[in-house]
N, C-alpha and C positions, 0 to 999 in steps of 0.2 A: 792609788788604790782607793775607792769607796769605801766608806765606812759600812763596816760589816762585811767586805769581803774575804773570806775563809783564806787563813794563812797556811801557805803551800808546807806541807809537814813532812816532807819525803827524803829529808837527808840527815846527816849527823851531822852538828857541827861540826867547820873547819878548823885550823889552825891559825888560818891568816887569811881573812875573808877577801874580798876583792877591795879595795879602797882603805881595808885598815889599817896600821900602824902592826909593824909587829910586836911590840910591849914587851912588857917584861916576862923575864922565864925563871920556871923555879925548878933545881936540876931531879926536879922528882915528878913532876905536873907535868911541865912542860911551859910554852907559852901560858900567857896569863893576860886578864883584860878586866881592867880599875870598872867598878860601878859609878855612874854619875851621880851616887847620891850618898852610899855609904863610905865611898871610896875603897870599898873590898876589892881585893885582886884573887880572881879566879880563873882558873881552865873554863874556854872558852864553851864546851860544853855544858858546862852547869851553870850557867847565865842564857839569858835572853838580849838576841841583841835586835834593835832598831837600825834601820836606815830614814832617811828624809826622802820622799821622792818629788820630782820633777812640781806636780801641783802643792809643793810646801807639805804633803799627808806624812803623818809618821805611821811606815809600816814595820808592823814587828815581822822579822825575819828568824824563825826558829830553826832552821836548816842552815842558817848563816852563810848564805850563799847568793846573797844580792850586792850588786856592783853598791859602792858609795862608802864613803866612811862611816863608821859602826857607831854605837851608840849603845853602850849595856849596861846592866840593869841585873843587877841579882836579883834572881825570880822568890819573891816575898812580894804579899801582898800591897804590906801596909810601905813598903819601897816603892811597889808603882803607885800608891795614892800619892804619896811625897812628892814623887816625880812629877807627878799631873796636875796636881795644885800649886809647887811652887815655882812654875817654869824653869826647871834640872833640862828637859826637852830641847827649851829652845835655847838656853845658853849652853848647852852641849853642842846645838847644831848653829848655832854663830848667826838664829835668825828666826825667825816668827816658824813654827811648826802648827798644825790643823791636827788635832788629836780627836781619833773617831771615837766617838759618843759610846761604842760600845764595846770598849778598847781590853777591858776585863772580863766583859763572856767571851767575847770575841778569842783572848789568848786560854780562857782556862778550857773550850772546845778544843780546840788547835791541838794542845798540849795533851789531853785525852786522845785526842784521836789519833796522835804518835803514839803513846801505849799502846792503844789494841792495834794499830799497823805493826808496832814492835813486833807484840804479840803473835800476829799473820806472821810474820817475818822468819819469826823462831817458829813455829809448827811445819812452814812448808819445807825450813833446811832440816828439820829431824830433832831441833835441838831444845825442845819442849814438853813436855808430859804433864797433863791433869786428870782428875781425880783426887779420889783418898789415897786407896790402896798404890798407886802410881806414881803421886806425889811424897806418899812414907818408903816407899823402896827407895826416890833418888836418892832423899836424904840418908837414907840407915845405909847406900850403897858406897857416898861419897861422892855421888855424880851431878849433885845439886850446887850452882853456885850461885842462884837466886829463886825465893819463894813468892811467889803471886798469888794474894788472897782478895776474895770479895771480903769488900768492908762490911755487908751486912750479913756475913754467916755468922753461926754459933759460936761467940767467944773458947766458950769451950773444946767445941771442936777447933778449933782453929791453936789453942793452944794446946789439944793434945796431938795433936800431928808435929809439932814442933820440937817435940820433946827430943834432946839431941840432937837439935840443929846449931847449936852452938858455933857464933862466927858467921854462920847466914846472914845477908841482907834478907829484908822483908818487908815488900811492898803491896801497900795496900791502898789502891784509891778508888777501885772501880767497883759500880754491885755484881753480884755473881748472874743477873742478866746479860749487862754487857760484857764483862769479860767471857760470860756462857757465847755471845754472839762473835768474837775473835776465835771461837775454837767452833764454830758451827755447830752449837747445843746451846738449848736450851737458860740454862743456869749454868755455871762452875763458880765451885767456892777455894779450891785448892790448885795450883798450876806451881811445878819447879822448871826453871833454864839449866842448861847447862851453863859451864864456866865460859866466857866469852865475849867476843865483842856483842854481840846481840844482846845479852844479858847485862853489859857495861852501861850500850846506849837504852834500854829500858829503865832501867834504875835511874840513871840520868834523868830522862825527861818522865820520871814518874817522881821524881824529887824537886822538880821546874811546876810540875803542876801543884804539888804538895802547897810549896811557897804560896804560888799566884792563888791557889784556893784559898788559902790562910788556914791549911791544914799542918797537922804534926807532921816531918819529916820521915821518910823509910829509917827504918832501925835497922841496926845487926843486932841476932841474940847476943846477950851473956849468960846467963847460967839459964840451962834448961829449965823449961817452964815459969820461969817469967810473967809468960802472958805476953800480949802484945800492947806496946803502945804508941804504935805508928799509926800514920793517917785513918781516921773513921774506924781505931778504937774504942 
């Protein structure tokens, strides 16, 4: 892959990619796969993993669906700076690796643009609704199992729509133009999922982005009103 080529974002990660190691398994996660830097073991979903290809280029694979032995990387910033300054890369991969120049917009793009495909994903199966008023019926209804807010609305508003959302996740990474442009409008400042795998792999890779941006993590509430202080708080 060229440096700069847009990393293909159209799956969920696997369990057991093609070339990997099945690893360790924890009886509640599942499979699990060691960081080359922290040595955390995580579900292979909420890591980022690398392959090496053929011209020595390390390509990130967020769909984890490229043939070769894996390479992963708990998605945190200052992890992949480590990585890239103290060759973790090539002693992972047993040999001289070409790291693209722009290997950090490069994955925190990627990573954005699985959220709003998420996003696409959950509105064409039914299993989405935004707005205010829309967004406070899932929750007061119990139909909500994840909230999606633009990081530059109204603190306020944002914190009173929440009110008795207790135990919600709440993710917030995109502004309420791009998220407005995943629902075909304008703006949206407010968006809830139902409960589900759609709603699983959103939070997911809106928590892979969080990291790579060197933003705060998605929250779940504790006690109503709160406030928020999850990404772009």
């Amino acid at each position: 892959m060229a440096a700069g080529q847009p990393v293909a974002p159209d799956a969920v990660a696997t369990s057991n990619p093609p070339g990997d190691e099945e690893g360790e398994a924890d009886p509640d996660r599942g499979p699990l796969r060691r960081c080359i830097v922290t040595r955390d073991r995580l579900p292979p979903g909420r890591m980022i993993r690398f392959v090496v290809g053929p011209d020595r280029v390390l390509i990130p694979d967020l769909a984890a669906r490229l043939p070769g032995r894996g390479i992963w990387l708990r998605p945190a910033r200052d992890v992949l700076e480590t990585a890239r300054t103290r060759g973790a890369f090539a002693r992972a991969a047993h040999g001289p690796v070409k790291l693209p120049p722009d290997l950090l917009p490069m994955l925190e793009d990627a990573l954005l643009r699985r959220v709003a495909d998420g996003l696409g994903l959950a509105r064409r199966a039914g299993q989405v609704v935004f707005g205010f008023s829309k967004t406070r019926e899932w929750i007061t209804g119990g139909r909500a199992g994840l909230i999606v807010q633009a990081v530059d609305g109204s603190r306020d508003e944002r914190s009173r729509i929440l009110s008795g959302a207790r135990g919600l996740p709440v993710l917030a990474v995109m502004t309420g133009e791009r998220l407005g442009a995943a629902f075909g409008r304008d703006h949206v400042v407010h968006a809830a999922l139902a409960p589900g795998a759609l709603a699983e792999r959103l939070l997911a890779d809106g928590e892979r982005y969080a990291g790579i941006a060197g933003l705060a993590a998605p929250m779940s509430l504790g006690q109503p009103g709160d406030g928020l202080k999850q990404a772009g708080a």
